[in-house]
C-alpha positions in Angstrom: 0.0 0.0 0.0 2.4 2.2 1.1 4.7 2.1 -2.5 1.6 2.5 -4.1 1.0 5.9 -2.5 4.4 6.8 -3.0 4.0 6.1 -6.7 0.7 7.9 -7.0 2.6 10.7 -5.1 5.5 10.7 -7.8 3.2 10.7 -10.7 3.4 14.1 -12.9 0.4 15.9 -12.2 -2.2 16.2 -15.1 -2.1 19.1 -17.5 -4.6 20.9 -18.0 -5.4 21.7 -22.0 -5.6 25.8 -22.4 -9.3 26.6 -23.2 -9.1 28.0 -26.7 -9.7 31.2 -27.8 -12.2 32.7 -28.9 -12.8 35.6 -31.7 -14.3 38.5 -31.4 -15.8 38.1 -35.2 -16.9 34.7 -33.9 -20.2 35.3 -35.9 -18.8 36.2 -38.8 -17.6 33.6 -41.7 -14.2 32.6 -41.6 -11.8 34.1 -44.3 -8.5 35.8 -45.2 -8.8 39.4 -45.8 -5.5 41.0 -46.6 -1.7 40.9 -45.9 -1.3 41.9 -42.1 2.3 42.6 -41.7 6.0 41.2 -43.7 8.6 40.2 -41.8 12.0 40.7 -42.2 15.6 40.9 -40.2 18.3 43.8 -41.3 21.4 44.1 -40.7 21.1 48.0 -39.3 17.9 49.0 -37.6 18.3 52.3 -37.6 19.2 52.7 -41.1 16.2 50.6 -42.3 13.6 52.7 -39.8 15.0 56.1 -41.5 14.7 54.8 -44.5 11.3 53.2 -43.8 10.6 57.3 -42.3 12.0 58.8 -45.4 9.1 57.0 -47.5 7.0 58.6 -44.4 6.1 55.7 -42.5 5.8 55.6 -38.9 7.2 53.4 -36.2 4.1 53.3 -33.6 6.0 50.7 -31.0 8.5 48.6 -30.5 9.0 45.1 -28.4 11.8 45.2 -26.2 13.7 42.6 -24.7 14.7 42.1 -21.4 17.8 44.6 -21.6 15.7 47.2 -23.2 17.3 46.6 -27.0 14.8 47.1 -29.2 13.4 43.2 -30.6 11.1 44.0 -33.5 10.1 47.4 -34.5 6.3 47.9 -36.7 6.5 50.1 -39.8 3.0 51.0 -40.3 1.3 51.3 -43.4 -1.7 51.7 -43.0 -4.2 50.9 -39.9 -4.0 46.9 -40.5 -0.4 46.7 -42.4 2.7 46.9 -41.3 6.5 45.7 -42.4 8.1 43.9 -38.8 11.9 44.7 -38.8 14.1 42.2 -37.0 17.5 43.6 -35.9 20.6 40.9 -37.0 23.3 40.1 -35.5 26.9 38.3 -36.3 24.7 34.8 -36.4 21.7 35.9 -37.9 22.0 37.9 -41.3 19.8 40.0 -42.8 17.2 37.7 -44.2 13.1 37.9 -45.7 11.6 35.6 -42.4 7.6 35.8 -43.2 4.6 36.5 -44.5 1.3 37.2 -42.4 -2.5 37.8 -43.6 -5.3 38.1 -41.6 -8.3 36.6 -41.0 -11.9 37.3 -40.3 -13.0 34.8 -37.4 -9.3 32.6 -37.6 -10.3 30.0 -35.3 -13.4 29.4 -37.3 -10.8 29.0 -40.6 -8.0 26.7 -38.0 -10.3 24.0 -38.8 -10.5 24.0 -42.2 -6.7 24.5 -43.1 -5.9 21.3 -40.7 -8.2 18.9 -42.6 -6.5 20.5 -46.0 -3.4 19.0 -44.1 -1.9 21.9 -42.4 -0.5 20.6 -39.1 -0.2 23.5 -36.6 -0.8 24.3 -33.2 -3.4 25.7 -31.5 -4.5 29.4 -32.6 -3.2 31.8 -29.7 -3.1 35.0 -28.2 0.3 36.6 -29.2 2.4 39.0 -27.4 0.9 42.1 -29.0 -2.6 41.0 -27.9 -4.2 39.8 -31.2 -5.2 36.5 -31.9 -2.0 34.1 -33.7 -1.9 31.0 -36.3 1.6 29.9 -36.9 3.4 26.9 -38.8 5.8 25.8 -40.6 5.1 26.0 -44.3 7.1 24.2 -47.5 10.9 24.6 -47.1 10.2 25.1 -43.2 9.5 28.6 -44.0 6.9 30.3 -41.5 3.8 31.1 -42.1 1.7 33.1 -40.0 -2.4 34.1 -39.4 -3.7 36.8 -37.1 -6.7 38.9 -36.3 -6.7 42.0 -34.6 -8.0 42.1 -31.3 -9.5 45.0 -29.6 -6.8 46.5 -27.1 -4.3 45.0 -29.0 -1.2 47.5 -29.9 -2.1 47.3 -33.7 -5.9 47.7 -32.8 -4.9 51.0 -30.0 -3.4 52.3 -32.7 -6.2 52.5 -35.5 -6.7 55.9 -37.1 -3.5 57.3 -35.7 0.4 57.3 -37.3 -0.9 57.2 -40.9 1.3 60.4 -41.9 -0.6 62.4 -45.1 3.4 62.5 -47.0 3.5 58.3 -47.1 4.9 57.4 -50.5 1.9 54.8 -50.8 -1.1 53.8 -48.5 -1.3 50.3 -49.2 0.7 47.2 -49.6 -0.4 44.3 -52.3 1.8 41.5 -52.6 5.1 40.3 -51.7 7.3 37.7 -54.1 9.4 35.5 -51.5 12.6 33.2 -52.5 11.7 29.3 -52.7 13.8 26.6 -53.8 10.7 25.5 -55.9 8.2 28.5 -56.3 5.8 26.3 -58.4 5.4 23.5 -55.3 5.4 26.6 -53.1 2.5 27.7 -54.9 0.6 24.3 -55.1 1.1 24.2 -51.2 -1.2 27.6 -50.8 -3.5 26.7 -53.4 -4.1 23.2 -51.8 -4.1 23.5 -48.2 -5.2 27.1 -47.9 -7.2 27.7 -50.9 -5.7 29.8 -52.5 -6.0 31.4 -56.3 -3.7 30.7 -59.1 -2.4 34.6 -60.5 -0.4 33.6 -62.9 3.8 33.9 -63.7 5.1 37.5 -64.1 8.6 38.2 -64.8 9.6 34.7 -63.3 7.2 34.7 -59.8 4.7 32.0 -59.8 1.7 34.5 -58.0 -1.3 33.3 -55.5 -3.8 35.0 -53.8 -6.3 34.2 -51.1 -9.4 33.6 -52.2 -11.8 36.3 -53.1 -9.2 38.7 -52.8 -7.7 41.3 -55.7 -5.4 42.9 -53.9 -3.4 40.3 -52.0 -0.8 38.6 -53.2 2.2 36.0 -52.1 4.3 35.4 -54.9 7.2 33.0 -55.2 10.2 33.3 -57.1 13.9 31.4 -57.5 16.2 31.7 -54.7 18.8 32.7 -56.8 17.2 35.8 -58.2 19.4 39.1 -57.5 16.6 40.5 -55.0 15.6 38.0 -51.7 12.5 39.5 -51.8 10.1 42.1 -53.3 7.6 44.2 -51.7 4.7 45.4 -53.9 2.8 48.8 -53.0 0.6 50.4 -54.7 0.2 54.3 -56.0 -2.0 56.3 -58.0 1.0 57.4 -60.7 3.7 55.7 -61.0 5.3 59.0 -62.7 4.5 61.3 -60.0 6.0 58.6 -57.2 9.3 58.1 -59.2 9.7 62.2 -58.9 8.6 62.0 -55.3 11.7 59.6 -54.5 14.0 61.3 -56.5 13.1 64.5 -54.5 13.8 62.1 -51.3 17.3 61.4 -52.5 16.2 57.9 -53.2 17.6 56.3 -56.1 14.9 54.6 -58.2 14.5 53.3 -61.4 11.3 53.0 -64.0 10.4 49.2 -65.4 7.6 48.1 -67.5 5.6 51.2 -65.8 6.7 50.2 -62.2 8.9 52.4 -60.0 11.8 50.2 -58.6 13.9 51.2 -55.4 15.6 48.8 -52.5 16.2 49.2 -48.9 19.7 49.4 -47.1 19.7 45.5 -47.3 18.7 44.9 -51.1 15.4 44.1 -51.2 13.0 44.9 -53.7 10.4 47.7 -53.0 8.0 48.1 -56.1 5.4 50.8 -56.8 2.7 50.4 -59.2 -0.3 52.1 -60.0 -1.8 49.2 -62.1 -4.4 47.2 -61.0 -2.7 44.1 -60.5 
């Protein structure tokens, strides 16, 4: 009796499973409903923030680690997108590290993606207080879902830090490096339903369904550029003089103004209608 008890008493204690979360668009149908944020580490913060300025975006907060150096910084775009800036170091360089969207209702779409063969864990509440899918997508590359919250930092900050000089309001795609962009591609069109857009200049383009201004294109890791951000403007003309006025160097392609950041990646503007 008594090792019995003593076993009993040695036994890990049961855990208990956290409840899950639940959205405040709970009521509303599930779906994807534009790019959220893209992620990205640099090799010099403050160069890419003043740079990021220059184009006359603001920086509405930081995370912070536990010495006070700065761990991410937000670039806002507009009141639900924003380009996260990582801060490298000797054993991380400068690198593209994600794309997010978000979602209307995600835990109603968690479901969904899993049976399309997604395997990821539980959606959560992330550290800046909105609700958080993330996995690990073909080539291991992360891939992440989130939904505002209210009193979340990104949701505190609606209508405010939109600055009237920002080059352009609104951010449409981004074209990532894969080994294989064309498996890339099948992997969002078959586990998250994704739209085929075609092949322009050598990136294999999706989108998430019902969505025309939204899209995650994939193109040869050895192409000069890592990656390529897409905004878009109402004259292409009138933005390349707007840079130029900046001190930006920029170039014009097939009707697109061309510029990169202090770490080489690709910042497009286009006032088509893509």
């Amino acid at each position: 009796m008594l090792a019995s008890a003593t076993v009993l008493a040695q036994a890990p204690l049961a855990q208990t499973p956290p409840a899950p979360v639940v959205s405040t668009n709970a009521a509303l149908p599930p779906k994807l409903t534009g790019i959220a944020h893209v992620a990205i580490r640099v090799a010099n913060l403050d160069a890419s923030r003043a740079f990021y300025a220059k184009l006359g975006y603001a920086q509405p907060f930081t995370l912070t680690g536990k010495n006070g150096e700065v761990t991410e910084a937000f670039i806002k775009i507009d009141d639900r997108q924003y380009i996260e800036l990582y801060p490298g170091d000797a054993a991380h360089a400068p690198a593209f590290l994600h794309v997010c969207f978000e979602a209307q209702n995600l835990p109603g779409l968690y479901p969904t993606y899993t049976a399309n063969g997604i395997v990821a864990p539980p959606v959560k509440k992330a550290g800046a207080g909105n609700l958080l899918m993330a996995w690990k997508g073909p080539e291991d590359q992360t891939e992440e879902i989130t939904e505002y919250q209210p009193g979340s930092r990104h949701s505190n900050d609606f209508g405010k830090d939109l600055g009237a000089d920002r080059v352009s309001t609104h951010m449409v795609g981004a074209v990532v490096p894969m080994q294989d962009p064309k498996a890339a591609a099948q992997y969002f069109m078959q586990r998250m339903n994704f739209t085929n857009s075609g092949t322009r200049e050598g990136a294999v383009l999706t989108s998430p369904p019902g969505l025309h201004d939204a899209y995650f294109g994939f193109r040869s890791s050895s192409a000069p550029e890592r990656l390529a951000l897409i905004f878009q403007v109402a004259s292409a003309k009138s933005t390349l003089l707007r840079l130029q006025q900046l001190g930006i160097e920029a170039t014009v392609r097939n009707e697109r103004v061309l510029t990169h950041d202090p770490d080489g990646n690709l910042l497009v503007f286009t006032s088509e209608k893509l």
